[in-house]
C-alpha positions as CSV (number, residue, x, y, z in Angstrom):
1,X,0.0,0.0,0.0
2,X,0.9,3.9,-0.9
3,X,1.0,5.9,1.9
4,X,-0.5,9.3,0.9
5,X,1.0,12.8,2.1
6,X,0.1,16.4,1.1
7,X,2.7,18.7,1.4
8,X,2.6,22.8,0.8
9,X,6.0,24.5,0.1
10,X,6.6,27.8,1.1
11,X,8.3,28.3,-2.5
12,X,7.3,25.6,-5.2
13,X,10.1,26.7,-7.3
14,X,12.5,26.3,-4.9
15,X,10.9,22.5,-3.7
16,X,11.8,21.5,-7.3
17,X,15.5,22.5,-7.0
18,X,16.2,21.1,-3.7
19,X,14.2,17.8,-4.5
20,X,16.2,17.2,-7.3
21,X,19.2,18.1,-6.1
22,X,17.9,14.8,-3.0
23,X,17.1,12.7,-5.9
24,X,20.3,12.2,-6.9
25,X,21.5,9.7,-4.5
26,X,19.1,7.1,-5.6
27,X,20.1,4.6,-8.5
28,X,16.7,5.2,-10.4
29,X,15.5,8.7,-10.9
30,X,12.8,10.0,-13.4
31,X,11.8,13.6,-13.2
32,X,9.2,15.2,-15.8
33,X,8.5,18.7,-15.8
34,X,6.1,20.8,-17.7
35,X,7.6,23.9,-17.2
36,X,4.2,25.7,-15.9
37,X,3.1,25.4,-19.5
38,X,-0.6,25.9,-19.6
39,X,-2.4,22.1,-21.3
40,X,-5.6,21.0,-20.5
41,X,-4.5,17.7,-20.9
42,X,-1.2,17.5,-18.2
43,X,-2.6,15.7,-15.1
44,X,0.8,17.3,-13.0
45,X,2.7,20.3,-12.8
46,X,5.6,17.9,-12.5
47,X,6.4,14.2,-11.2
48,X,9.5,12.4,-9.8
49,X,9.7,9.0,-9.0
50,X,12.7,7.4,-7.1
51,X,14.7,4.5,-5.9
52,X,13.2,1.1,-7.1
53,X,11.2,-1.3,-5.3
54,X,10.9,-3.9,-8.0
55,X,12.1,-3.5,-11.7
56,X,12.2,-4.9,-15.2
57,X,14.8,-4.3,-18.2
58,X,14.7,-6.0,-21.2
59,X,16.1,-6.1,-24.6
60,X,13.7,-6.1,-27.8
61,X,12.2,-9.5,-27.9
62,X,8.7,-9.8,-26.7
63,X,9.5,-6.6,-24.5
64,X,5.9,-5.4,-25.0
65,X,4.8,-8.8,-23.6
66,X,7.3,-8.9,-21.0
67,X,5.9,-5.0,-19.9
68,X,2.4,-6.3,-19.8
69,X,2.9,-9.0,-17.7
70,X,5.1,-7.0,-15.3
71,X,2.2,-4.3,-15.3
72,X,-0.4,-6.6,-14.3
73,X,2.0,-8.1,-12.0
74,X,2.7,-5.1,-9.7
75,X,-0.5,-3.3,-10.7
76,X,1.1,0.1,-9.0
77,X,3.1,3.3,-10.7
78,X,5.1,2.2,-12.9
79,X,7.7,4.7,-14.5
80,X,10.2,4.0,-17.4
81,X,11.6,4.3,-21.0
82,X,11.2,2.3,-24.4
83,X,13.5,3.1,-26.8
84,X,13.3,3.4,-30.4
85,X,14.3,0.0,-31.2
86,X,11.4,-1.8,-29.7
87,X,10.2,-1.2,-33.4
88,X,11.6,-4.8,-34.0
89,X,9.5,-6.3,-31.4
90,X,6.1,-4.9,-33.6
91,X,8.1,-5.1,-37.0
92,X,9.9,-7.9,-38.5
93,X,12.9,-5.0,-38.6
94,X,16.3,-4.8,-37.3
95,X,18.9,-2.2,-36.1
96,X,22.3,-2.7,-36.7
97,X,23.7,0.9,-36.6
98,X,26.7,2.0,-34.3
99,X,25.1,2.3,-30.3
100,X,27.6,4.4,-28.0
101,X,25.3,4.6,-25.4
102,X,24.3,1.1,-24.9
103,X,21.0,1.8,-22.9
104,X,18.5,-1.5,-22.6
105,X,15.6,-1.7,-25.1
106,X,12.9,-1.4,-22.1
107,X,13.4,-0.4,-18.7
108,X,10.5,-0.2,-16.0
109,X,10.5,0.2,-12.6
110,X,8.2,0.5,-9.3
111,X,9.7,3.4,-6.9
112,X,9.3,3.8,-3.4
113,X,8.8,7.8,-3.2
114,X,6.6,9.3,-6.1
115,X,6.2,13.1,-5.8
116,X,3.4,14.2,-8.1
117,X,3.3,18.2,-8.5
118,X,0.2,20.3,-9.2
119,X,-0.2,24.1,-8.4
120,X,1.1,25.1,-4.8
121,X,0.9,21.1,-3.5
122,X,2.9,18.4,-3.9
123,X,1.5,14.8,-3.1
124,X,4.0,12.3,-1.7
125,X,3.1,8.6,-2.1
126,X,5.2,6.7,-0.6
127,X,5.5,2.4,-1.0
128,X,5.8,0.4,2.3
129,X,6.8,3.2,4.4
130,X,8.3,2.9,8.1
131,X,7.5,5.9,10.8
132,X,8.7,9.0,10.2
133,X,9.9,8.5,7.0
134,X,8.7,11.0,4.8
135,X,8.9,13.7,7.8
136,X,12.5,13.0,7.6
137,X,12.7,13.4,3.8
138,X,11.2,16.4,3.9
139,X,13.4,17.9,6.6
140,X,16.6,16.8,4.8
141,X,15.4,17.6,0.9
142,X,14.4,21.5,2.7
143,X,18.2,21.6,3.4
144,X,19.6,21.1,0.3
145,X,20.6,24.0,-1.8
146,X,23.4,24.9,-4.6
147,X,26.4,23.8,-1.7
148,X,24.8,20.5,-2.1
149,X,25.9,20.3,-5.8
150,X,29.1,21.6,-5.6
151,X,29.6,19.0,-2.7
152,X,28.3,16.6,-4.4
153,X,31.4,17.2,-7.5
154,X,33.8,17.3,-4.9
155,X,32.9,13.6,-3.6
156,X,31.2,11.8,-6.6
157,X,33.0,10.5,-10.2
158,X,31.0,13.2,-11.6
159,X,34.2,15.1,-12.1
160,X,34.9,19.1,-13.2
161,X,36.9,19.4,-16.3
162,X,38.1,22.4,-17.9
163,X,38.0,21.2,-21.4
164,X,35.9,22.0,-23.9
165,X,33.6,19.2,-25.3
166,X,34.6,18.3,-28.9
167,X,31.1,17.7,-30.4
168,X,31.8,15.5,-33.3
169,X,29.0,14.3,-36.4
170,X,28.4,11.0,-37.3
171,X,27.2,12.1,-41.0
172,X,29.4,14.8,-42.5
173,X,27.0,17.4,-44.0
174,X,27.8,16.2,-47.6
175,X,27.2,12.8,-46.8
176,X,24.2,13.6,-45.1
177,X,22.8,16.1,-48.0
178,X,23.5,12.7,-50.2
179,X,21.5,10.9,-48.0
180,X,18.9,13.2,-48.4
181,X,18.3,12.5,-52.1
182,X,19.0,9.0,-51.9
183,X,15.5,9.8,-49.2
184,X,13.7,11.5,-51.7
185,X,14.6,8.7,-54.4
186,X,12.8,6.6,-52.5
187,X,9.6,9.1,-52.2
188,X,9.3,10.1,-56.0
189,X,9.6,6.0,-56.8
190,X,6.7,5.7,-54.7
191,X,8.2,3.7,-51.9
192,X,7.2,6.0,-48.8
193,X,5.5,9.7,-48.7
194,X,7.7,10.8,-45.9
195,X,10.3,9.6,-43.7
196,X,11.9,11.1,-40.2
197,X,15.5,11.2,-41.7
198,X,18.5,11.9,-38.4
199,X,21.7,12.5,-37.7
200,X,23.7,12.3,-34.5
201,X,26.4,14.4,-32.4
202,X,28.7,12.6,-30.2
203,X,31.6,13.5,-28.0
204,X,33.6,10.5,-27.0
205,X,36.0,10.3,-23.8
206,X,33.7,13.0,-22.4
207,X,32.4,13.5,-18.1
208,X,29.6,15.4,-17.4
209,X,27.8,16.3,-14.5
210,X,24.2,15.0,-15.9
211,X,21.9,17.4,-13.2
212,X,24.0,20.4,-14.2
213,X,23.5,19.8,-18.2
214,X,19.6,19.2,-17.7
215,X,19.5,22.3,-15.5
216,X,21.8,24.2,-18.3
217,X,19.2,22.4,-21.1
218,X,15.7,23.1,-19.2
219,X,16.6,27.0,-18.8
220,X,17.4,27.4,-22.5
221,X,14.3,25.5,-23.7
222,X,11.2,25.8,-20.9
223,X,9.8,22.8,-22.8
224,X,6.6,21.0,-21.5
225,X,7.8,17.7,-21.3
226,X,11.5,17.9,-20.0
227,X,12.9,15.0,-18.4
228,X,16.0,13.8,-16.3
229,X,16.2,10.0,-16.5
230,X,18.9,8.3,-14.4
231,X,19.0,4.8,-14.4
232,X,22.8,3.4,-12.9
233,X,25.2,5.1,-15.0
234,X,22.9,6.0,-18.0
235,X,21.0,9.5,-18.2
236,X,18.6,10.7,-20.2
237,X,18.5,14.9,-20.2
238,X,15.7,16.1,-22.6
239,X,13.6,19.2,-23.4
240,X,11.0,17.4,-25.2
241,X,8.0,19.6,-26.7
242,X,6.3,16.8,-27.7
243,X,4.0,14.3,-26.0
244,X,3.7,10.7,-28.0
245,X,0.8,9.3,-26.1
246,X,-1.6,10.2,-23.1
247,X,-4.5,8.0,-21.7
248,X,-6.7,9.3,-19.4
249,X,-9.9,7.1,-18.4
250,X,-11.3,6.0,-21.7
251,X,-9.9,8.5,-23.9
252,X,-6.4,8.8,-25.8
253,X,-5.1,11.3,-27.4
254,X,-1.6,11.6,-29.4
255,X,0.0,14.9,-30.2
256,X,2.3,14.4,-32.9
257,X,4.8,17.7,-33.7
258,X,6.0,18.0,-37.9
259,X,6.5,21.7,-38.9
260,X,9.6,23.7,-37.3
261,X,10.4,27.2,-37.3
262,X,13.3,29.4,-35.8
263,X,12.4,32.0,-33.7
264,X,13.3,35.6,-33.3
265,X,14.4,38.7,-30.9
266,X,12.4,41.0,-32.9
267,X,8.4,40.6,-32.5
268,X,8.3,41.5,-36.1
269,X,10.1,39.6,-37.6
270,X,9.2,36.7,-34.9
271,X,5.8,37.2,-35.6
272,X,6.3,36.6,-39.4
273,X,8.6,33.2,-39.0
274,X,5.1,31.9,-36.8
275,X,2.7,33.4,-39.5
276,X,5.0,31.6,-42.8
277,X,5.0,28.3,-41.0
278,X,1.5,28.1,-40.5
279,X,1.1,28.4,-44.0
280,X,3.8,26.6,-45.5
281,X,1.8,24.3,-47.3
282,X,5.2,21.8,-47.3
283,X,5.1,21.6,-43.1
284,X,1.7,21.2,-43.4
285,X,1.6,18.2,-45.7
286,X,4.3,16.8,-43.4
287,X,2.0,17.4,-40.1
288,X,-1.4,15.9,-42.2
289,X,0.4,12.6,-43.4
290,X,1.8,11.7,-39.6
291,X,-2.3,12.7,-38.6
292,X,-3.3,10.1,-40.5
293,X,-0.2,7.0,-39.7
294,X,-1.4,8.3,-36.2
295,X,-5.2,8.2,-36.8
296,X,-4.8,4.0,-38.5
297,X,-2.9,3.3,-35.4
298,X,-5.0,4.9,-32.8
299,X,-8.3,2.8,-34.2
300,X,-6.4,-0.4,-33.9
301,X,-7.7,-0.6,-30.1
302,X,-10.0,2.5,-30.6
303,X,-14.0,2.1,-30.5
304,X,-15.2,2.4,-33.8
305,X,-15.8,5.9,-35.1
306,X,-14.1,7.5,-32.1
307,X,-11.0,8.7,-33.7
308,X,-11.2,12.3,-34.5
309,X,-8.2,15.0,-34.7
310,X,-9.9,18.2,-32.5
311,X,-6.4,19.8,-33.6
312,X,-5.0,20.4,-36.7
313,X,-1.7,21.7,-37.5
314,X,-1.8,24.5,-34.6
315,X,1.2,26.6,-34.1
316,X,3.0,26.5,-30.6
317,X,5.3,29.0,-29.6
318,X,8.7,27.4,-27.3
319,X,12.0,29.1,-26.4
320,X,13.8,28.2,-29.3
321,X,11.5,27.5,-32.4
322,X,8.0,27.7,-33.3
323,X,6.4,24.4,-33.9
324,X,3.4,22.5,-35.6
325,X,1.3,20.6,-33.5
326,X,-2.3,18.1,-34.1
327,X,-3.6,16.6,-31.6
328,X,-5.6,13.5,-32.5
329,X,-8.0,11.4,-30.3
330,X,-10.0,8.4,-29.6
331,X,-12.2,6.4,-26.9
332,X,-11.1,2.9,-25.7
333,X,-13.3,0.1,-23.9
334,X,-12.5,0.1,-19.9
335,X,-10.6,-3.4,-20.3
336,X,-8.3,-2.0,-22.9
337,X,-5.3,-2.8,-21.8
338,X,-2.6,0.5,-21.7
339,X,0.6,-1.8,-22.7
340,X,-1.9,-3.3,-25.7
341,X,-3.0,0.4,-26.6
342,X,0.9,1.5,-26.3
343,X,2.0,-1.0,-28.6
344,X,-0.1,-1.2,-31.1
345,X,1.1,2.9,-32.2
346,X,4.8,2.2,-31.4
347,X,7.3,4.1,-32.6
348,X,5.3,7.2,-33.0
349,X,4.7,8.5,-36.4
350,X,6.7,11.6,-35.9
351,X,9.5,9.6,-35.5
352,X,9.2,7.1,-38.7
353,X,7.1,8.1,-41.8
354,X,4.8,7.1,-43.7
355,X,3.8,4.3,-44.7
356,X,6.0,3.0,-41.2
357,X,7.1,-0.2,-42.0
358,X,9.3,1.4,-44.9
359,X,10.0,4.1,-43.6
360,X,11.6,2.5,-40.5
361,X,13.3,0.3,-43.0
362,X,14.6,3.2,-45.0
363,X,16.1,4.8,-42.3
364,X,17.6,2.0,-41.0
365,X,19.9,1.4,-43.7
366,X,20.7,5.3,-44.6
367,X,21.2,6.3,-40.6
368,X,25.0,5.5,-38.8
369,X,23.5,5.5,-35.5
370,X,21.0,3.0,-33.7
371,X,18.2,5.4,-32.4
372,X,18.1,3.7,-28.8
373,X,16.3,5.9,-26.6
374,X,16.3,8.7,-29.1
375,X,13.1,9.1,-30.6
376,X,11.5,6.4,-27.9
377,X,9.7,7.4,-25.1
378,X,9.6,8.2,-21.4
379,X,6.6,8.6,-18.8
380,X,4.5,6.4,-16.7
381,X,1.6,4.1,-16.1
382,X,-1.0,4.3,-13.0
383,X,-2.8,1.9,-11.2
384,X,-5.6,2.4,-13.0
385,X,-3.8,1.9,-16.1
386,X,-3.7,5.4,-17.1
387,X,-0.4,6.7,-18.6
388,X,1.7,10.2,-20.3
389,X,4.5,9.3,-22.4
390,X,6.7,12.2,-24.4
391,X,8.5,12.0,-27.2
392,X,12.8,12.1,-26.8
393,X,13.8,14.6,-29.1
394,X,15.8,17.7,-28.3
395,X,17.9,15.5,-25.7
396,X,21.0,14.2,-24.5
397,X,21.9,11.2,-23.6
398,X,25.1,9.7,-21.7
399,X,26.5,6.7,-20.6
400,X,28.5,7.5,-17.6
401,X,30.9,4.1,-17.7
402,X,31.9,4.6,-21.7
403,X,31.8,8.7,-21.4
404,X,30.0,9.0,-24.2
405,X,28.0,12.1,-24.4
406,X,25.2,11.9,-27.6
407,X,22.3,14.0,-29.1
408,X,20.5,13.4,-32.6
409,X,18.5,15.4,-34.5
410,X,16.1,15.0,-37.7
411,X,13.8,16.2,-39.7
412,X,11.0,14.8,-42.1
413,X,11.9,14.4,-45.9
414,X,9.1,14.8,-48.1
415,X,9.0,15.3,-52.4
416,X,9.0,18.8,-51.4
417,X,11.9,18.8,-49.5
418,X,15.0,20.4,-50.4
419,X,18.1,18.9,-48.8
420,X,20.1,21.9,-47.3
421,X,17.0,23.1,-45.9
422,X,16.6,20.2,-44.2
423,X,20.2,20.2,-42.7
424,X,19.9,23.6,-41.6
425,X,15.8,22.9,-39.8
426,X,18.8,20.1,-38.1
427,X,21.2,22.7,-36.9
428,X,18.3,25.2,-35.5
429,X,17.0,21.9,-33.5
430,X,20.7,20.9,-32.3
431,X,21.1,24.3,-31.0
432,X,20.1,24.0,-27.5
433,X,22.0,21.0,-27.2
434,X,25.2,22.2,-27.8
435,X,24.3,25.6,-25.9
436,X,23.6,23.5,-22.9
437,X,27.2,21.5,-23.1
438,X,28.7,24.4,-23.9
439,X,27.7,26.0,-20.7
440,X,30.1,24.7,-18.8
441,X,28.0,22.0,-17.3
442,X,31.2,19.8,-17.0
């Protein structure tokens, strides 16, 4: 049983920092943040779930079953990742690209101490608890402060240095423009109408201090779904804008984002970047054809005649670019299983192309770098079998042991597409990345 807790802050702002700053002794932490971004659909403010009472990781094969039977088994929160690659678990596919980070297909896990965020309140639930114990949190999370993390560089292997991160690409920009057309080859022959075409960034032989590059990240970006993920020595720091899938009761919904513009520091001239991509009719096609890969894989466990997109390509104003959103949206029975309803649309649309199955195919053989968590997903599941899962773009990933620091970056190729273009909507996206390793968050 959960034990429930209501706790006020004085300064809820200043809660997040210190509680983050606590979370970092535990082996499993997963923080997601909206940022105060106003959605009728977020459920929380903000969510962290630490240290692991039970957990599951798994590699590809029958993951989803393997999930579902671990689901059913703890029927609690459950709070996690699938990456990219469980595309060969639905698929008959494969990925055989170069993987420096080396994170597991699936990871789940149960945590003892869930913190779930909404206005001025904070709701602890805490799993098996013993007397006194979240009294005790609370008194040592209220005295942590910015000594903490400087302490905490001093005594950890999450050493200072005073180099400069040497950001390499895996695809040189001719190869990648190459790449490109070999993409578009593919769409004038009729093969796929679209396809979610990436390239990565690496820095090899590379220590980090993970909380510090997420902090350095979130303050550039103020995106509604960031995330800090630390599982061992693998972490996951992302300013995702994008959700991938939401259930709440009996309905669904799926926000998929194609259509990116830069933004600007006149309101002019800003102003008119948001006005062109809203009519660009090229971002627009792109948005409409991931609608509908998104509206065939939402009626797969939808009740017939409930899927229906209340949002069509809607322009959403972030820190660093303007972007295209739909939101599309459908009713399930109450048995429906959320593992079943996940599933049956993974990978998101956004991430593949259309038709999926050769897009993912495509993209296989023309990317260097297996996808991994990139482009997977991170959130949770309820006890009721409700869930929120975003989308891992515009993040950083690191594996601690190999100190390999990596971020990727795409964009969808349609016939309209013209290659250079393309590379430079990929720089505008990499941006914040390399702003927020460049901060000195070393």
């Amino acid at each position: 049983m959960r034990k429930l807790h209501i706790y006020q802050p004085k300064d809820i702002q200043v809660f997040k920092n210190q509680l983050l700053l606590w979370s970092q002794q535990f082996r499993e932490v997963l923080w997601l943040d909206s940022n105060n971004y106003t959605d009728v659909n977020n459920s929380y403010d903000a969510v962290l779930a630490v240290d692991a009472f039970t957990s599951m990781q798994t590699d590809f094969i029958d993951a989803f079953q393997k999930l579902k039977e671990y689901q059913t088994l703890t029927n609690d929160w459950l709070f996690g990742y699938l990456t990219y690659d469980l595309k060969n678990d639905t698929e008959p596919l494969k990925s055989k690209n170069f993987d420096g980070l080396e994170f597991p297909d699936l990871c789940f896990f149960q945590p003892k101490k869930i913190f779930l965020f909404k206005g001025n309140q904070v709701e602890m639930l805490y799993l098996n608890m013993i007397d006194d114990e979240i009294e005790e949190d609370l008194e040592f999370i209220e005295e942590f402060n910015d000594c903490h993390l400087e302490c905490s560089r001093k005594t950890s292997n999450l050493k200072i240095s005073d180099n400069l991160i040497k950001i390499k690409q895996r695809i040189s920009k001719d190869a990648y423009l190459e790449k490109v057309k070999q993409v578009l080859v593919h769409i004038h022959r009729g093969d796929i109408y679209e396809a979610n075409f990436c390239q990565e960034f690496y820095a090899e032989n590379t220590q980090v201090n993970p909380l510090e590059i997420y902090n350095n990240l979130n303050s550039i970006s103020k995106p509604p779904f960031a995330t800090f993920l630390k599982i061992a020595d693998k972490y996951l720091m992302s300013a995702s804008p994008e959700r991938y899938l939401k259930k709440t009761g009996n309905t669904v919904i799926s926000q998929p984002i194609k259509g990116t513009a830069k933004r600007s520091g006149n309101q002019e001239e800003d102003n008119r970047l948001k006005t062109a991509l809203a009519a660009d009719e090229k971002e627009r096609s792109e948005n409409i054809m991931i609608v509908d890969l998104v509206r065939n894989d939402l009626s797969k466990t939808a009740i017939k005649g409930s899927v229906h997109v209340p949002e069509l390509c809607q322009i959403y104003s972030f820190e660093q670019v303007h972007q295209m959103i739909s939101t599309v949206q459908s009713t399930v029975t109450e048995t429906a299983n959320p593992v079943d309803i996940i599933e049956s649309t993974f990978p998101m649309g956004s991430m593949t192309g259309a038709p999926k199955i050769s897009a993912m195919n495509i993209i296989e053989n023309l990317e260097e770098t297996k996808r991994g968590l990139y482009s997977g997903a991170v959130g949770y599941i309820t006890p009721t079998g409700n869930f929120d899962f975003n989308v891992v773009i515009r993040s950083i990933l690191y594996n601690q042991t190999n100190q390999y620091v990596s971020y990727s970056v795409g964009s969808a190729i349609t016939a309209k597409s013209n290659p250079l273009n393309e590379y430079d909507e990929c720089l505008v996206k990499a941006k914040a990345m390399r702003q927020a390793l460049e901060a000195k968050g070393l």
